[in-house]
C-alpha positions in Angstrom: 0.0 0.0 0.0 1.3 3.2 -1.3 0.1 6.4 0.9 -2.0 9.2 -1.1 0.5 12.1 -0.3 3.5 9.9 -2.2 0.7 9.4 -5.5 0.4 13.1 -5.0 3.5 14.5 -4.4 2.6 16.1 -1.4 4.9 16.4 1.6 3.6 16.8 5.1 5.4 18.5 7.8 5.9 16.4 11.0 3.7 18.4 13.6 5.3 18.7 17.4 2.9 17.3 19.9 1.2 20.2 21.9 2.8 21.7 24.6 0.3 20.7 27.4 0.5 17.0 26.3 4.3 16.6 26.6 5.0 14.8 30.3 8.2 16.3 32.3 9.5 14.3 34.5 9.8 16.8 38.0 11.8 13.7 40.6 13.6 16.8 41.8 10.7 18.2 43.5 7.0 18.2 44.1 5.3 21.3 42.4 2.0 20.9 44.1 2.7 20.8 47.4 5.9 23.5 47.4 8.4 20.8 48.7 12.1 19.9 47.5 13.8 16.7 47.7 14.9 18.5 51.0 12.3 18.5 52.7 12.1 22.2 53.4 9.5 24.3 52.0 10.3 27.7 49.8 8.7 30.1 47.7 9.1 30.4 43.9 10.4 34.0 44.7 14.2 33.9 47.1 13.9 36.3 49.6 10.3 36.8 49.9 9.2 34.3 52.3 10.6 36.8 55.5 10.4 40.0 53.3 8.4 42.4 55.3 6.5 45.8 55.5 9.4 46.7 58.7 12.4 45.2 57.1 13.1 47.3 54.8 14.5 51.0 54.8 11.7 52.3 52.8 8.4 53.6 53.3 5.3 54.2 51.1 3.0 56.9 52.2 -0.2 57.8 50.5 -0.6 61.4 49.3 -3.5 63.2 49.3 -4.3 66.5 47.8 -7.1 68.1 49.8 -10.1 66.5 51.8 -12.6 65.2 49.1 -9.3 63.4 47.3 -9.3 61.4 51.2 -12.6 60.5 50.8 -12.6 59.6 47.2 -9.5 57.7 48.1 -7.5 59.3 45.4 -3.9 59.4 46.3 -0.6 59.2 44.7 2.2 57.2 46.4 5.8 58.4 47.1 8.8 55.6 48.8 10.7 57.6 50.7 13.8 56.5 53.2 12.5 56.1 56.7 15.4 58.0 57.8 14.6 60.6 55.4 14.5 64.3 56.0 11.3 66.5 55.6 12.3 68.9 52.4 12.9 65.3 50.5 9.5 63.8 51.4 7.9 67.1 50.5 10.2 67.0 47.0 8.5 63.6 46.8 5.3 64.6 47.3 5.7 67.3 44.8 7.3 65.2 42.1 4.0 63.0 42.3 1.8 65.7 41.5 3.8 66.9 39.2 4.3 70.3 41.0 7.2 72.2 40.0 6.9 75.3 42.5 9.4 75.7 45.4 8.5 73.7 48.7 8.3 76.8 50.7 4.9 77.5 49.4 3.9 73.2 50.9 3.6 71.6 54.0 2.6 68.2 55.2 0.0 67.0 57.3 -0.9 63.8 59.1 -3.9 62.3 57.1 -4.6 60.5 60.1 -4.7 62.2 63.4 -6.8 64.1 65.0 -5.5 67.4 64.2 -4.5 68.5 61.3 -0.9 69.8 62.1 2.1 70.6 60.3 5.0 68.5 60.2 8.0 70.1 61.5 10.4 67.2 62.8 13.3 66.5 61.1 12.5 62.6 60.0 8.4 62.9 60.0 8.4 58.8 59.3 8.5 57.8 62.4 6.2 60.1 63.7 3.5 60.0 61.3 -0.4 57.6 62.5 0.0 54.3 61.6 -3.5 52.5 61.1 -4.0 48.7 61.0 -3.2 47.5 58.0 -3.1 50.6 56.4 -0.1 52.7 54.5 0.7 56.3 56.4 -0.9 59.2 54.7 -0.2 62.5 54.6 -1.9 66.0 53.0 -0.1 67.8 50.9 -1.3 71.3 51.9 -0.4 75.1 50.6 0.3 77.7 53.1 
């Protein structure tokens, strides 16, 4: 028996099974349940399984632009050192709205005290109202 693409002179490619039917052999570890041959249990990402909110040097504080922006919940984020000084988290501030007038004209306020002061320490990170599970916020206000 002769097959009909050799009586008609027609060549077929030889098509590659599809992707999801090929079977890997994974002995090295179990995907399913997150395990290696080790025994020990990891993420697919290094470093993020102790990777937290306090361990790093950074902080992201929410930005709002006046009261109806804080209760529309439209902010822009800045990630500023925690150690960092209060002229570069108001030049942060700034740059996120796009504002290119001088920072003597701004001030910052906690979003989330009681009263609405100024910020005058040195390093207002530390000092600004932390809410559970909730990012520090801040207003960005002109004198």
């Amino acid at each position: 028996q002769v097959p009909v693409e050799a009586v008609l002179g027609v060549h077929t490619r030889r098509k590659d099974p599809p992707r999801s039917a090929i079977q890997e052999d994974f002995s090295s570890c179990d995907l399913r349940s997150g395990r290696d041959d080790d025994g020990g249990t990891g993420s697919s990402y290094p470093g993020k399984s102790g990777d937290k909110r306090e361990d790093r040097d950074e902080e992201v504080i929410k930005v709002f632009d006046g009261n109806i922006s804080l209760r529309r919940r439209m902010f822009r984020t800045i990630c500023v050192s925690r150690s960092a000084p209060l002229s570069e988290v108001i030049d942060s501030a700034l740059k996120a709205f796009q504002i290119r007038r001088d920072r003597k004209y701004f001030f910052l306020s906690d979003a989330y005290s009681a009263e609405e002061d100024e910020l005058k320490w040195e390093k207002p990170v530390h000092t600004l109202t932390k809410q559970e599970g909730k990012r520090p916020a801040v207003f960005l206000r002109f004198k």
